[in-house]
N, C-alpha and C positions, 0 to 999 in steps of 0.2 A: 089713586090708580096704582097697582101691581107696577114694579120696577122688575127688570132682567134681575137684577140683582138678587130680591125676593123670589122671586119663582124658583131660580137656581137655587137658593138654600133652603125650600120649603122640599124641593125636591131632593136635595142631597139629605136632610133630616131623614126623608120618607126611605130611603135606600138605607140610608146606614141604619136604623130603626126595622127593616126587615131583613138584610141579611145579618144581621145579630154582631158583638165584638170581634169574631174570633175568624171574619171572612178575609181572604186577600182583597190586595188593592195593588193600583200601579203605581205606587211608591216604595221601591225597591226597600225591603224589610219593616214594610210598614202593614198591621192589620188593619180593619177597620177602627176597632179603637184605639191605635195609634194615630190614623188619619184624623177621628173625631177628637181628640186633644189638640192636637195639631191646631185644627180650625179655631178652636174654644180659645187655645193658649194668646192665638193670633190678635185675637178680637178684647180679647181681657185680662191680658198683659204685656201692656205693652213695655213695660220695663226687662220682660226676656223675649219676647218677638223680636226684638233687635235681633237677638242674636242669630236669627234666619242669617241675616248679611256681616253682623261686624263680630268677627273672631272672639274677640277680650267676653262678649258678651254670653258666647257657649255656654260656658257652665253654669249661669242663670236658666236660659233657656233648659238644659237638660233636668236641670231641677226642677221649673216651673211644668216640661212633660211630663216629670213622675209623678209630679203630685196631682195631674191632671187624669193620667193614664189609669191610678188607684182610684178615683173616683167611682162611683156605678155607670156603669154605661148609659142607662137610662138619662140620667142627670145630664151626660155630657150631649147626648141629641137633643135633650130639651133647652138646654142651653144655645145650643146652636138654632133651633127652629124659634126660638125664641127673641133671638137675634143679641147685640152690643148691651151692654152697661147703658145709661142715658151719659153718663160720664165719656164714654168714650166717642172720638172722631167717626167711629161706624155708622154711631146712632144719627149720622144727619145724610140723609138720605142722599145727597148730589154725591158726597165722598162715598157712601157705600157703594153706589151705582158704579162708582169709575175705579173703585179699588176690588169691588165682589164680584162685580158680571164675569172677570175670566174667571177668577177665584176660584167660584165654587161653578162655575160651568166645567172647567179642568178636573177639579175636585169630584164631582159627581161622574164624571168619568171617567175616572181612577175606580171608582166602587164596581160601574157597572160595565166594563168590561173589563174587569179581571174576573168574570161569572162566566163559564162557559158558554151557556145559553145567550148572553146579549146579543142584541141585534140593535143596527144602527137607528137612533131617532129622527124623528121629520121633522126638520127647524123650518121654521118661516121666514121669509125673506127677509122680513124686518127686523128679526134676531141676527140672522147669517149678514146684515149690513155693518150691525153695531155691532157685532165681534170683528169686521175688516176692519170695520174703525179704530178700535182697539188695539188690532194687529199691527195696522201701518203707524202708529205710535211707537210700540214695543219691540218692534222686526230686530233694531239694529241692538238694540241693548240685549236684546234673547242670543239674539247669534254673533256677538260680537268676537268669540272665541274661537269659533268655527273653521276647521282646517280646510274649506272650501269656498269659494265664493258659492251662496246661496240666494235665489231668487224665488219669489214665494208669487204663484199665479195663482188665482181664480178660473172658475170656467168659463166666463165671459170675458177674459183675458187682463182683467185690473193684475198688476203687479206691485207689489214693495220687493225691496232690496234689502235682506237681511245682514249679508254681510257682502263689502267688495272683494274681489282677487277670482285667481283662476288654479286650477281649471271650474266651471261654471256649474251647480247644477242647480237645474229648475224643477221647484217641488209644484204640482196642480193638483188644487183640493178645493172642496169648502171654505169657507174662512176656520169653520169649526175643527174641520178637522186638521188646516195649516196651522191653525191654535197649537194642537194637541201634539203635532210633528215637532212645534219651535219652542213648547214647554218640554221637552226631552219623553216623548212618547210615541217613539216611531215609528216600533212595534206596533202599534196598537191606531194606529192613523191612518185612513183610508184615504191616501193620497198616492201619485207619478210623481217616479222622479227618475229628469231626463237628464243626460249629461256624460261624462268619461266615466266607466264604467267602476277602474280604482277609485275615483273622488266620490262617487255613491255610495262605494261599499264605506270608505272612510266617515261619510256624514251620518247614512246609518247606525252605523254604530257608535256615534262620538258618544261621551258624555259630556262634552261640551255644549249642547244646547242646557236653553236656560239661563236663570240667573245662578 
């Protein structure tokens, strides 16, 4: 059986594979084939993906991007629709599922709306459940930096609490696209946000969301 995980990287292959290397993305200075290295580097070295998080580790990582970035492009989406190494923690399908599903859900959405023309996708409920899921895991470490207290709603009113303090504001969305707000894409997140009106314009704009 298809895994969220799978669908979302069959389908971020199919997007970056037709808007070509050379398209924007929602990764501030990132093309697309910087985003498809990115992904590649993630999954098949893991001795510089560290340094996504631990400092000392940068300069592996920036090296392990260039020599991913030189590649052909071609290579680097088939690498990616191809999925992990058998060697690597991706290749076992319970970890890919709870490490890829936002992964490349966010990642595929990085492609396609930085395209003028996108228009928003119809998730099924039982996608939009297991990204809540997700989310109420993730809430407090995404927004733990947050110059506001944030409170993250559903349209059926389920809440997590992203980060505590005040003054308050409540973002209402999807889970998908409260994903896409608490991964640092706010511009681009089809969500409310209610609250003191300085504390909104500050959350918007932070680059404090994320890790």
């Amino acid at each position: 059986m298809s895994t969220f995980a799978k669908r979302e990287r069959l389908l971020l292959a199919d997007l970056l594979e037709a808007a070509g290397p050379e398209a924007p993305t929602l990764c501030e200075g990132w093309l697309t084939r910087d985003l498809a290295a990115h992904v590649v580097v993630r999954e098949r070295r893991p001795d510089a993906a560290g340094g996504m998080l631990i400092k000392q580790l940068g300069p592996r990582l920036e090296k392990a991007m260039d020599e991913f970035t030189a590649k052909p492009y071609e290579e680097l989406v088939q690498l990616i629709r191809t999925g992990p190494p058998r060697f690597s923690p991706f290749s076992l399908k319970q970890i890919d599922e709870a490490s890829n599903t936002i992964e490349f859900y966010v990642h595929t959405e990085d492609v396609r709306r930085a395209q003028p023309d996108w228009s928003p996708r119809e998730l099924d409920k039982v996608f939009q459940d297991a990204l809540w899921s997700r989310l109420e895991r993730t809430a407090r470490l995404m927004g733990r930096s947050v110059p506001t207290g944030l409170v993250l709603r559903r349209p059926d009113g389920q809440t997590a609490v992203a980060h505590r303090g005040t003054p308050v504001v409540t973002v209402t969305g999807e889970p998908s696209e409260l994903l896409l707000f608490l991964y640092g894409r706010q511009n681009a997140a089809k969500v409310e946000l209610d609250g003191d009106k300085e504390a909104i314009d500050k959350l918007h704009g932070s680059k404090q969301l994320g890790i």
